[in-house]
C-alpha positions as CSV (number, residue, x, y, z in Angstrom):
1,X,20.7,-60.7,-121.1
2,X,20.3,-63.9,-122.9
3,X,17.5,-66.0,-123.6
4,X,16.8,-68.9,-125.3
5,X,13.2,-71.0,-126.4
6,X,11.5,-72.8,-123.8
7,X,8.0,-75.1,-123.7
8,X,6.7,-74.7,-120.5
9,X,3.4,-73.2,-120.4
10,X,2.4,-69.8,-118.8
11,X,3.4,-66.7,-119.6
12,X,5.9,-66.1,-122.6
13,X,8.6,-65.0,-120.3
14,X,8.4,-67.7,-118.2
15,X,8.7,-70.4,-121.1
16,X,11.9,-68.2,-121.2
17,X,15.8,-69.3,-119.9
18,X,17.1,-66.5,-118.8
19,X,20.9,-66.2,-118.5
20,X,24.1,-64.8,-118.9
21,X,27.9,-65.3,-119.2
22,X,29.2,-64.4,-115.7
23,X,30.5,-66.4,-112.4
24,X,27.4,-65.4,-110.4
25,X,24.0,-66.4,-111.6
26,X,20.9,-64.6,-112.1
27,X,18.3,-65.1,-109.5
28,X,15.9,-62.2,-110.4
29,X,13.9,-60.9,-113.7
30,X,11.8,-58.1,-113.4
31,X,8.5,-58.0,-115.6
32,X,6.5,-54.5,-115.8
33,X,7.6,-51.2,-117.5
34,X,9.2,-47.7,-117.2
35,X,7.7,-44.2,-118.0
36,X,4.2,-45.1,-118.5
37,X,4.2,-42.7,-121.6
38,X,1.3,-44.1,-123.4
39,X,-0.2,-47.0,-121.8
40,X,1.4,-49.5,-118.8
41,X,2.8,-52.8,-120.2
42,X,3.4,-55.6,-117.1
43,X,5.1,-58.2,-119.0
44,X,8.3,-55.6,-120.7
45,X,11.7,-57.6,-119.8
46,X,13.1,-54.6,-117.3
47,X,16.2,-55.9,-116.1
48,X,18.2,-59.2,-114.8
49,X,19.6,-59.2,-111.3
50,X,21.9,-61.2,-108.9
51,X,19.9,-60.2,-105.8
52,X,17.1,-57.6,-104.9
53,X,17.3,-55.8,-101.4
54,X,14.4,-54.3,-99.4
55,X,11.8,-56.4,-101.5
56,X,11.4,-58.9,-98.5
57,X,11.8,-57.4,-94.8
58,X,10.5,-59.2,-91.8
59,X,7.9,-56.2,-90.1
60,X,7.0,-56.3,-86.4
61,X,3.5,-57.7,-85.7
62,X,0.9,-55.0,-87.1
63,X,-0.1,-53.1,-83.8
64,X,-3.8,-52.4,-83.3
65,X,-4.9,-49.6,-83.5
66,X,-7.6,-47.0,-81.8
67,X,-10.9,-45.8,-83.2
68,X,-13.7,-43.8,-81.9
69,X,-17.1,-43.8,-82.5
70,X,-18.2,-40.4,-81.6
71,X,-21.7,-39.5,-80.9
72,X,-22.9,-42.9,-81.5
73,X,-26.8,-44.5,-80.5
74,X,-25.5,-48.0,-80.1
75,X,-28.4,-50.9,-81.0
76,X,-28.3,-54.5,-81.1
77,X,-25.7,-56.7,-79.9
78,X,-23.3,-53.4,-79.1
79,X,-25.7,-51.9,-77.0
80,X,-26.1,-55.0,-75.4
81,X,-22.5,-55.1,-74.8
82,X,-21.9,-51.9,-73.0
83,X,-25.1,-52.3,-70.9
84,X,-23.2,-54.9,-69.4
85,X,-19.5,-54.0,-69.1
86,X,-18.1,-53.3,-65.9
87,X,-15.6,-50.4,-66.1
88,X,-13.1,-53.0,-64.6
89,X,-13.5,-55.5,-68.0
90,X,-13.0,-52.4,-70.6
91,X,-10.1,-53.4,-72.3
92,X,-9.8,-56.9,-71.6
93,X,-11.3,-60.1,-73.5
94,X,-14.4,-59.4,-71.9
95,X,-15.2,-56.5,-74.0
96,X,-15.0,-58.2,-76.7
97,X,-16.5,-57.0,-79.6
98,X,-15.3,-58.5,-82.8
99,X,-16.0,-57.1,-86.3
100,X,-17.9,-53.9,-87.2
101,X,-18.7,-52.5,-90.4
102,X,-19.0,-48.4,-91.1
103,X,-21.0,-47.6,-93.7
104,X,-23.2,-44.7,-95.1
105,X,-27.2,-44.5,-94.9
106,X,-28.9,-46.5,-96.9
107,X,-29.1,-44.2,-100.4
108,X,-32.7,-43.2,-102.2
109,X,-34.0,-46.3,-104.3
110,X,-32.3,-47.2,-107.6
111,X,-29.2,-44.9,-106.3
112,X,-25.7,-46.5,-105.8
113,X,-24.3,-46.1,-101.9
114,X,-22.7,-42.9,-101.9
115,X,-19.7,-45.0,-100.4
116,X,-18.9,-48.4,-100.0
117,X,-17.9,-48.0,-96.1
118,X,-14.5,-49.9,-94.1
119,X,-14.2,-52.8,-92.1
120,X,-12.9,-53.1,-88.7
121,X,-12.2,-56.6,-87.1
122,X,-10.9,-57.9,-83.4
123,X,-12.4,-55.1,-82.0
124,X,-12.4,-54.6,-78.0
125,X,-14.2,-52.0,-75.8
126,X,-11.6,-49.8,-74.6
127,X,-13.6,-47.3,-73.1
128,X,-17.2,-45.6,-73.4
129,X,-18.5,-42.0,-71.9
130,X,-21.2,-39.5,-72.5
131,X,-21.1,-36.9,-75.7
132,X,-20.1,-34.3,-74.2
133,X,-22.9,-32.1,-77.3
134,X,-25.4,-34.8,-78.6
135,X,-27.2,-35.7,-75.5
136,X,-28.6,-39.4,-75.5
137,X,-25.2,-40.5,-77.5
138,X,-21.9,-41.5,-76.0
139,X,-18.3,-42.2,-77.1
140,X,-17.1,-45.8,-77.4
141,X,-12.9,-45.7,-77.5
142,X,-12.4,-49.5,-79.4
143,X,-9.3,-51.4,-80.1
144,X,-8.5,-53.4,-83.2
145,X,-7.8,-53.7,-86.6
146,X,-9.3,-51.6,-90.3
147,X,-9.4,-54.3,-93.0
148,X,-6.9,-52.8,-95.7
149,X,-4.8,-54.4,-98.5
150,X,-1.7,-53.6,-96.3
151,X,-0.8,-50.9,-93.1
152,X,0.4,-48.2,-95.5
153,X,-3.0,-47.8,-97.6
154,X,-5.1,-44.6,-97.5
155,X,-8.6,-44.9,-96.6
156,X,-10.6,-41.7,-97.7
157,X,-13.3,-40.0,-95.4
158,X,-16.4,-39.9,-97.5
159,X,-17.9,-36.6,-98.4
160,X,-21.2,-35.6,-97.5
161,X,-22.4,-38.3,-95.1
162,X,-23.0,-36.8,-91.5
163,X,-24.3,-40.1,-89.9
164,X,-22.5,-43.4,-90.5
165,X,-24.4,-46.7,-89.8
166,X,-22.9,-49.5,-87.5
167,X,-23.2,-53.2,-88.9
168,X,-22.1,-56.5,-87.2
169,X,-21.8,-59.9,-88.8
170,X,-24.3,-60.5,-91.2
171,X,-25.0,-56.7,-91.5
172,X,-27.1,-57.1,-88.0
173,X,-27.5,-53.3,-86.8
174,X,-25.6,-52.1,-84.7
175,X,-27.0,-48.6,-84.2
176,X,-25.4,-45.0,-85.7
177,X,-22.8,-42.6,-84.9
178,X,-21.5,-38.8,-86.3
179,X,-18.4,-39.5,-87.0
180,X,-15.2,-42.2,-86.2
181,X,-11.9,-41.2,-85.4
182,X,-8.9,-43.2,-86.4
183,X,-10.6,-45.0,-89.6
184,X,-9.5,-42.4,-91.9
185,X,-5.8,-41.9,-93.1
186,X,-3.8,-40.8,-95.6
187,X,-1.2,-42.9,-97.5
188,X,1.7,-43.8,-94.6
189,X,5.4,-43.7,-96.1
190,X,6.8,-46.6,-97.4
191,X,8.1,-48.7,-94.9
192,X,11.1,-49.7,-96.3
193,X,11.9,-46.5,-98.2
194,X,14.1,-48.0,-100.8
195,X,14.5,-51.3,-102.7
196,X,18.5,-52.2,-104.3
197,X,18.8,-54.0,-107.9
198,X,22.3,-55.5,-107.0
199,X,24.4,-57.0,-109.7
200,X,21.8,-55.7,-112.4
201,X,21.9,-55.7,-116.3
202,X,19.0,-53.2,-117.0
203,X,17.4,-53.8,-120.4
204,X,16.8,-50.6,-122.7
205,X,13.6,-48.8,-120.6
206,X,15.5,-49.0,-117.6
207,X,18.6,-47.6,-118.9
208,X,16.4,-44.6,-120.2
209,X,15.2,-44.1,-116.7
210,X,18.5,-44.3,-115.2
211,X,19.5,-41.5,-118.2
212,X,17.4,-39.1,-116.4
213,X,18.9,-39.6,-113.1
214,X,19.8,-35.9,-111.9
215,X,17.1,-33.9,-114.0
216,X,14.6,-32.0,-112.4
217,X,11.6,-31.7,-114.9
218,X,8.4,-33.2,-114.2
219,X,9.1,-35.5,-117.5
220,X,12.7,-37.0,-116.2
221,X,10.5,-37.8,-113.1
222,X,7.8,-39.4,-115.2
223,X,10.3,-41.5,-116.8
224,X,11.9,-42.7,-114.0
225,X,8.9,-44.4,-112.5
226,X,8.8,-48.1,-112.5
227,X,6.1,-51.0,-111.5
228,X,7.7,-54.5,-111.9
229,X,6.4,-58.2,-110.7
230,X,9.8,-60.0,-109.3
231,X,10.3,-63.5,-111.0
232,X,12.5,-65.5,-109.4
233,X,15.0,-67.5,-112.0
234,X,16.1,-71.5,-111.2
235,X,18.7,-73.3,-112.0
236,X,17.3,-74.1,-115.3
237,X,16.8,-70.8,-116.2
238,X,13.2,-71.1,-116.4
239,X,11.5,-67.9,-114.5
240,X,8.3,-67.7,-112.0
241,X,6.5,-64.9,-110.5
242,X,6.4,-64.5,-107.1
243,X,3.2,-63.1,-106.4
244,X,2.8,-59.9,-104.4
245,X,6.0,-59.5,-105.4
246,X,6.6,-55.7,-107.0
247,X,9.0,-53.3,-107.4
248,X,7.1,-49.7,-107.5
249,X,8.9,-46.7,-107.0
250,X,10.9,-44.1,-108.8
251,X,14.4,-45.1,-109.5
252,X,16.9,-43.0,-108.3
253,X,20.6,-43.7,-108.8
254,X,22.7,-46.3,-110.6
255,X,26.4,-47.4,-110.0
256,X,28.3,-49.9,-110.8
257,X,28.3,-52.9,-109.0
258,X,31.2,-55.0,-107.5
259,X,29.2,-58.5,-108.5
260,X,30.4,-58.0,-111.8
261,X,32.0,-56.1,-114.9
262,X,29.6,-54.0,-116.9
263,X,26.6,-54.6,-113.9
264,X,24.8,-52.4,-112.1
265,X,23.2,-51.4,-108.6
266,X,19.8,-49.7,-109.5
267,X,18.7,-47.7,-106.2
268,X,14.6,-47.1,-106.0
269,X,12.8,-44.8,-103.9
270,X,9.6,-47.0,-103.2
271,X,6.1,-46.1,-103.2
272,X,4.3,-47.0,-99.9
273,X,3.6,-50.4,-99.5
274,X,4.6,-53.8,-97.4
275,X,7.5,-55.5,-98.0
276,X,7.1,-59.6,-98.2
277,X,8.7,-61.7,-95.4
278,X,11.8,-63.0,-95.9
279,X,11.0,-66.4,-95.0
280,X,9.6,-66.8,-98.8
281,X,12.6,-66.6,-100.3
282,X,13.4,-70.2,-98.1
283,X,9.8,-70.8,-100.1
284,X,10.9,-70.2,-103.3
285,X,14.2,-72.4,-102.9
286,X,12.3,-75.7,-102.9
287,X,11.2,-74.7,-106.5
288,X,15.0,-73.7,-107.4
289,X,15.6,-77.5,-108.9
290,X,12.6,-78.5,-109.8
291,X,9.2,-78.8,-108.3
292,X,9.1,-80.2,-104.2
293,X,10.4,-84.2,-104.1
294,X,8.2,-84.7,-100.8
295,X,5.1,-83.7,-99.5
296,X,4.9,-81.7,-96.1
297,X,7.8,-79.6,-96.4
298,X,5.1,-76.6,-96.1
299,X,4.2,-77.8,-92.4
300,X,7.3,-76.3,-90.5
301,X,6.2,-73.1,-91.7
302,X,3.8,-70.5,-89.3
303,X,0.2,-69.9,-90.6
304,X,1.5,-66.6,-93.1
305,X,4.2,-68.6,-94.6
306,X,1.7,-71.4,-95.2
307,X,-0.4,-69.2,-97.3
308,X,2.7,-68.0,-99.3
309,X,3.8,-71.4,-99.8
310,X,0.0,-71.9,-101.4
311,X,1.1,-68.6,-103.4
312,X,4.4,-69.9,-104.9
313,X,2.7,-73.3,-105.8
314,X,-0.2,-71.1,-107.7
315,X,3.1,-69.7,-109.5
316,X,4.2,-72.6,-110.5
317,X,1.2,-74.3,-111.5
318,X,1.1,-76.2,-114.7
319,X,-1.3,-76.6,-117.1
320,X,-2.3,-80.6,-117.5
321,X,-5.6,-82.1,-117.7
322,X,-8.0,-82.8,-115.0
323,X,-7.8,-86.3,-114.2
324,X,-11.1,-88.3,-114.5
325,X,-14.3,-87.8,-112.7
326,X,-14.6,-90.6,-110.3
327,X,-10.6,-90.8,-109.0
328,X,-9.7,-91.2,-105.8
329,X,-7.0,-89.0,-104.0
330,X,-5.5,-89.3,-100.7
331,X,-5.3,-86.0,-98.2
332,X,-2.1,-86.3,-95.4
333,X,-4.5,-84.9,-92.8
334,X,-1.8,-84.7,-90.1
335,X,-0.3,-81.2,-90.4
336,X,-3.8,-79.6,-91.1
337,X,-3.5,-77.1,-87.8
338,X,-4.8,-74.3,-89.9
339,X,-7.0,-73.2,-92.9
340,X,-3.8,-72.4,-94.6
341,X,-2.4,-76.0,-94.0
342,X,-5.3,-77.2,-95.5
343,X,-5.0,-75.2,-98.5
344,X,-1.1,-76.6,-99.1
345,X,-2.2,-80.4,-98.1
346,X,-5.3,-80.5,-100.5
347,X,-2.9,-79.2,-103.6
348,X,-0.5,-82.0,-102.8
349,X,-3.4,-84.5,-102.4
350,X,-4.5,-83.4,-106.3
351,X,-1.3,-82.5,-107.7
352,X,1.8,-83.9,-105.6
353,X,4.3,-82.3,-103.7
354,X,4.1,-78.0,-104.4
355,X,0.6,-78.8,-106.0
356,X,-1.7,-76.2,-105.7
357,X,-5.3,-76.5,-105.2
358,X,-6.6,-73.3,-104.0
359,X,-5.1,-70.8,-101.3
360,X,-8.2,-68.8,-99.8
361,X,-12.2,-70.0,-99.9
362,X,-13.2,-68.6,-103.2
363,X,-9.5,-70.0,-105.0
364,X,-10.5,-73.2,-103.7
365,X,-14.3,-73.4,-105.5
366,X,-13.0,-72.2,-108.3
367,X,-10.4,-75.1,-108.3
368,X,-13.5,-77.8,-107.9
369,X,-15.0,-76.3,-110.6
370,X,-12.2,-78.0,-112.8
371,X,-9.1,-77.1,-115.2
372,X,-6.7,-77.5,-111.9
373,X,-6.3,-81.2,-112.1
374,X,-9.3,-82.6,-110.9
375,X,-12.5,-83.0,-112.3
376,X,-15.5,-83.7,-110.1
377,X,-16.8,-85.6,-109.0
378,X,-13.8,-87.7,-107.4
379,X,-13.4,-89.5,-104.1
380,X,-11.2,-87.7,-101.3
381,X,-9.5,-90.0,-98.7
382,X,-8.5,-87.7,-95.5
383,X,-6.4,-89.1,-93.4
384,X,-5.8,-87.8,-89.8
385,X,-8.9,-85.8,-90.0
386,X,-8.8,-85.8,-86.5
387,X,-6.2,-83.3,-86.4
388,X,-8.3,-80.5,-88.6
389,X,-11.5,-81.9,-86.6
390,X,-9.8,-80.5,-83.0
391,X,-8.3,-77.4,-84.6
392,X,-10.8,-76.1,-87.5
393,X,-13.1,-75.2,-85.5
394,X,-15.8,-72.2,-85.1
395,X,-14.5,-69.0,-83.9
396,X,-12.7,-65.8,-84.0
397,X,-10.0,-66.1,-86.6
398,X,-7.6,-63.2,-85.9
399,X,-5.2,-63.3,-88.3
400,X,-8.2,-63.4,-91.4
401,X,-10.1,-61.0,-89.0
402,X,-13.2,-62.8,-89.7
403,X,-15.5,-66.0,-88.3
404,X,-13.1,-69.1,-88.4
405,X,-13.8,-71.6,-91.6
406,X,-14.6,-74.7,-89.5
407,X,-13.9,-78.4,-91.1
408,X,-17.8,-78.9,-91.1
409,X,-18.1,-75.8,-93.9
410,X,-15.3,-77.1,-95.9
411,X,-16.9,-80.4,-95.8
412,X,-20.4,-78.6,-97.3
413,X,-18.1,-77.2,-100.0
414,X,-17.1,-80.5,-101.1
415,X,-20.3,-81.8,-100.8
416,X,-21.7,-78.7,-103.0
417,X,-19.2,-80.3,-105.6
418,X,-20.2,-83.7,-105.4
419,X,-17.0,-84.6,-104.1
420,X,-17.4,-87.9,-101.7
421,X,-15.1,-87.8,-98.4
422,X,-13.5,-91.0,-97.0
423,X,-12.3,-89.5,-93.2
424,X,-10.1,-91.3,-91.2
């Protein structure tokens, strides 16, 4: 592995080249550590590689799932719901629900909730019937989706709570229930079980895992564990993390690889977890020469890659001044079909093509608040808000699972920052 001095900011690895003296070039460094003997370090050089298989795997839409509130006294807008449902519309659009929150009773004063409850979103009415042992309560089968960081997370059932309490939007009751089916889980398998280091050079802690390859002792498997954050190397040898990102596993075998003498393909058995879509790494190569020459090239992309494209811009962000308070910046309005594709125009209207200004609703406060180059107040010209004006609009958004973020409450954001908007 070679390096040499850099003077980019970020971190130190980054500010890196990374290198080496073969035909094929490095397209991966792997930041994180190996062991975790005494204390994890995320930033230990791990290893150099040509290419990393498994890391990004297009999935099959999430399916939704079922859950069942059992023995439930429905209130509010759900009981409202079912006094109205014709068996005929169970299933359909027309029962639907939308989000519902599980929590615990409300806990003694000055105690801390006994659990901080799940979230379920898109919900529809599948089916509803009497309890067959709590008289006055029925069953109510719904479809839709648990809020979680990704489909293989666990989500622990609670000890000692024998009611749960039903919430809607804005923690409106919903009523009670004795217990839900289908909410709790264990952690799934990974879904792609392993992840390949192809055409590798593995830096010291790596090559002591891959030494205890073939022992059995809970130690050798202790030191074969690995966490590592992929940064993806350009042609200037300068290295950027690509967020989300990780290599978590145990590694399990190492052979030599044909993309080179004195290389290495490191085999890991991963820990549970999603791998990224693939259509990122087409993301990543518009950063491969250099920053983006041309704005838009984010608005052939669907909704997800959108908000990865806001990701990779976030990874390349550089540190330079906010400009003054009082400048005026201009917002190409026309591909802003979507939250996300406002996210990606309003970082090219501050910063240029691949500028980043935010990539969800709290990301994007924080950016008015300064040090992500502008400083408020300013003046934002938005061209073609017609566009955003027919299609952010209130509603169900179902890929955030949540009420839609409308133009009008971006617009109230802006003006919470004393930022004056020119739309056109």
């Amino acid at each position: 592995m070679t390096t040499s001095a850099g003077s980019e900011a970020g971190h130190p690895a980054e500010r890196r080249r990374w290198t080496w003296d073969l035909s094929v070039s490095p397209r991966w460094l792997l930041l994180g550590d190996v062991g975790f003997e005494c204390f994890y370090e995320d930033d230990r050089p791990l290893a150099l590689c040509a290419e990393i298989e498994g890391l990004f795997v297009d999935l099959p839409p999430r399916p939704q799932e079922r859950f069942t509130l059992v023995g439930c006294a429905p209130d509010g807008a759900l009981a409202d719901l079912l006094d109205r449902l014709p068996a005929e519309v169970l299933g359909t659009e027309r029962a639907w629900l939308g989000d519902l929150s599980i929590t615990a009773p409300p806990p003694p004063p000055g105690m801390p909730p006994p659990w901080h409850g799940a979230d379920l979103g898109d919900l529809i009415v599948v089916g509803q019937r009497s309890n067959r042992t709590l008289p006055g309560t029925v069953d109510i089968d719904l479809d839709g989706f648990i809020h979680v960081y990704d489909r293989t997370e666990a989500v622990e059932r609670p000890g000692g709570i024998t009611q749960f309490v039903l919430l809607g939007q804005d923690e409106t009751p919903y009523g009670t229930c004795r217990d839900v089916t289908g909410v709790f889980r264990e952690q799934a398998a990974p879904l792609v079980p392993q992840v390949r280091l192809l055409g590798c050079r593995p830096e010291t802690p790596l090559l002591a895992a891959l030494d205890a390859v073939g022992q059995s002792t809970k130690a050798s498997l202790r030191r074969r564990r690995i966490r590592a954050e992929a940064h993806m190397i350009a042609a200037d040898g300068s290295a950027a993390r690509v967020i989300d990102a990780v290599v978590s596993g145990t590694v399990a075998a190492g052979e030599p690889s044909r993309l080179g003498v004195g290389l290495l393909d490191v085999t890991v058995d991963s820990d549970p977890q999603e791998p990224l879509p693939t259509g990122i790494l087409g993301i990543v190569e518009h950063w491969h020469n250099g920053p983006p020459a041309q704005r838009n090239m984010w608005a052939g992309y669907d909704r997800g890659l959108r908000h990865h494209w806001a990701l990779v811009a976030l990874a390349h962000q550089s540190d330079v001044p906010d400009r003054p308070a009082g400048t005026t910046y201009d917002l190409d309005g026309r591909f802003v079909t979507d939250i996300e594709g406002f996210y990606c125009a309003i970082g090219e209207a501050i910063n240029g093509p691949g500028g980043y200004f935010g990539c969800n609703l709290d990301a994007f406060d924080d950016c008015l608040c300064g040090k992500f180059g502008a400083r408020t107040p300013f003046r934002l010209v938005w061209h073609d808000s017609a566009v955003a004006r027919e299609h952010l609009v209130a509603g169900y958004d179902r890929r955030r699972l949540g009420p839609a973020v409308t133009l009008e409450y971006l617009l109230g954001i802006f003006a919470q920052h004393d930022v004056e908007i020119d739309l056109r």
